[in-house]
N, C-alpha and C positions, 0 to 999 in steps of 0.2 A: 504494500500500500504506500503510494506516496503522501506526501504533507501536505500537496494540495489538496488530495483526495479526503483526508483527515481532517482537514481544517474544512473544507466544504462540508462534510458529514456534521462535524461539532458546533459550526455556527448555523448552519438550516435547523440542526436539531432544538438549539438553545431560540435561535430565533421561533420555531413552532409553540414552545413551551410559553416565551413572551405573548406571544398572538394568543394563546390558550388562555394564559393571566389575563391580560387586557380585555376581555371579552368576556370574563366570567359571573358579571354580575348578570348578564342577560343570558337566562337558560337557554340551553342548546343554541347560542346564538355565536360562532365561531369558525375563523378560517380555513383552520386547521385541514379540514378536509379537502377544499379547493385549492388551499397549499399542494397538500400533498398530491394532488392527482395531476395537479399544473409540473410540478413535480418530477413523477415518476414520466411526462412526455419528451422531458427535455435529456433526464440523466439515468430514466431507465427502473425497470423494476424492484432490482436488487438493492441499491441504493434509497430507494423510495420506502423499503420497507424497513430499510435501519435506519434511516432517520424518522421516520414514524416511530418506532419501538424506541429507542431513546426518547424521542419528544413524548413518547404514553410512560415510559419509568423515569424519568426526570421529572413529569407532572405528578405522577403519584410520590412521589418524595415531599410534595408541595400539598397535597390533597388528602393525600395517604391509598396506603396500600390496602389491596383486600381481593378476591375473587373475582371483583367484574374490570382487572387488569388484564388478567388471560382472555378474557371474551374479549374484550375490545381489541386487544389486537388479532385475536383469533378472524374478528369482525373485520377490522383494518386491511387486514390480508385478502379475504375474500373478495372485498368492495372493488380495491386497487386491482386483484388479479382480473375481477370482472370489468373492469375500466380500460384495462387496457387489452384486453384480447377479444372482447367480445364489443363494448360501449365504443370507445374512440376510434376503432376501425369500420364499426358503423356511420359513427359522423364525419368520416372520409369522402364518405357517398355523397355527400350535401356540401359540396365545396362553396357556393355561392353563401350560402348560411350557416357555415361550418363553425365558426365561434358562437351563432345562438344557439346552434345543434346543440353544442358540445356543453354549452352552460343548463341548457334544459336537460340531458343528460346527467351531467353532473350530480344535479338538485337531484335524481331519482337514486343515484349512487347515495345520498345524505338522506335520505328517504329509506333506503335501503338497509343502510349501516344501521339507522333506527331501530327498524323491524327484528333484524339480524339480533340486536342487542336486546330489544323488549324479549323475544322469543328468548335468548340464551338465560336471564333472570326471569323468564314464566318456569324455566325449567330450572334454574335453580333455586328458585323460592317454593316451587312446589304450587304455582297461581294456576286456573287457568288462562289459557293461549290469548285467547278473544279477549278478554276485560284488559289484560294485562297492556297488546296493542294499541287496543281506544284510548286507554286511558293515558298511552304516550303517545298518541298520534297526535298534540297540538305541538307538542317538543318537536317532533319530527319534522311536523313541517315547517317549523320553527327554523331544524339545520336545514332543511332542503333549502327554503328561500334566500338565507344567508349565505348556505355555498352556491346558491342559484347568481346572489348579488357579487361575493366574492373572486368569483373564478376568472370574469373578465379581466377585473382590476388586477392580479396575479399572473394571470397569461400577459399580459401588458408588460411589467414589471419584469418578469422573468427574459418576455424578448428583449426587450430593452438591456440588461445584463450581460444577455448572451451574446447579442449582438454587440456588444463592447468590450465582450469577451472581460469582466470583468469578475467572472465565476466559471 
C-alpha cells in the first residue's frame, strides 16, 4: 500500500465520520451514503468498502458500540455491491439524464439500506417484519431524500478533485 493510498483511505474515512457528526441532530438525515457511493465510482469497490467500515467503527467509538455495527455494514456492503453492479450500470443506459438517473437511484439504495437495516433489528429484537418497516419508513425516507439531495453536490465535488487530480 502506498501513503497516498493510506492517506486517501484515512482522511475520506475521518472526513465521513465529520459528515456523520455534523448531521446528527437531524435523524436519518446524512451524506454518508451519497458519499460513499459517489465514492466507490471514482476509486472502486474495495476501497469504498474500507472506508465505509472505518467511517461505521470510528462512528461507533463516538456513539458507541453494540450489535447493529455488524448489520450496518453487513447492510453497507450489500447497498454498494448493489450500486455498483447492478444500479449504476443501469443508469449508463440514460446518458442524456444520467446524473438524475443516478440521484433517483441512489435515494432507492438509502431507501434500501433502511429496509435492509429495519428487517436485520425485526430479526434481532424478535419484532414483527411489517410494524417494525412502517414504523421506520418516515427515517427512510428521510435518508433516501437527503442522499437523493446529496449525491449531486458530491458527484460535483469529487469531479472537481479528480479533475485537478488533487486526490
Amino acid at each position: 500500500m502506498s501513503a497516498k493510498f493510506m492517506s486517501r483511505i484515512a482522511i475520506m474515512s475521518a472526513l465521513c465520520v465529520v459528515l456523520r457528526m455534523v448531521f446528527i441532530s437531524l435523524p436519518n438525515v446524512q451524506p454518508v451514503t451519497a458519499f460513499l457511493l459517489s465514492y466507490l465510482l471514482y476509486f472502486g469497490l474495495a476501497e469504498a468498502v474500507l472506508v465505509m467500515m472505518l467511517c461505521l467503527f470510528l462512528s461507533a467509538f463516538l456513539l458507541g458500540f453494540g450489535p447493529w455495527v455488524f448489520w450496518q455494514v453487513t447492510c453497507f456492503v450489500l447497498v454498494l455491491l448493489l450500486w455498483r453492479f447492478v444500479l449504476y450500470p443501469l443508469s449508463q443506459q440514460f446518458p442524456k439524464y444520467q446524473l438524475g438517473c443516478q440521484a433517483f437511484l441512489v435515494a432507492l439504495c438509502g431507501l434500501l439500506y433502511g429496509v435492509l437495516i429495519d428487517t436485520c433489528f425485526a430479526y434481532l429484537y424478535s419484532m414483527p417484519w411489517w410494524s417494525y418497516v412502517l414504523a421506520g419508513m418516515p427515517f427512510n425516507i428521510a435518508h433516501a431524500l437527503s442522499t437523493l439531495v446529496f449525491f449531486p453536490v458530491v458527484m460535483m465535488l469529487f469531479r472537481r478533485l479528480i479533475s485537478e487530480q488533487k486526490i
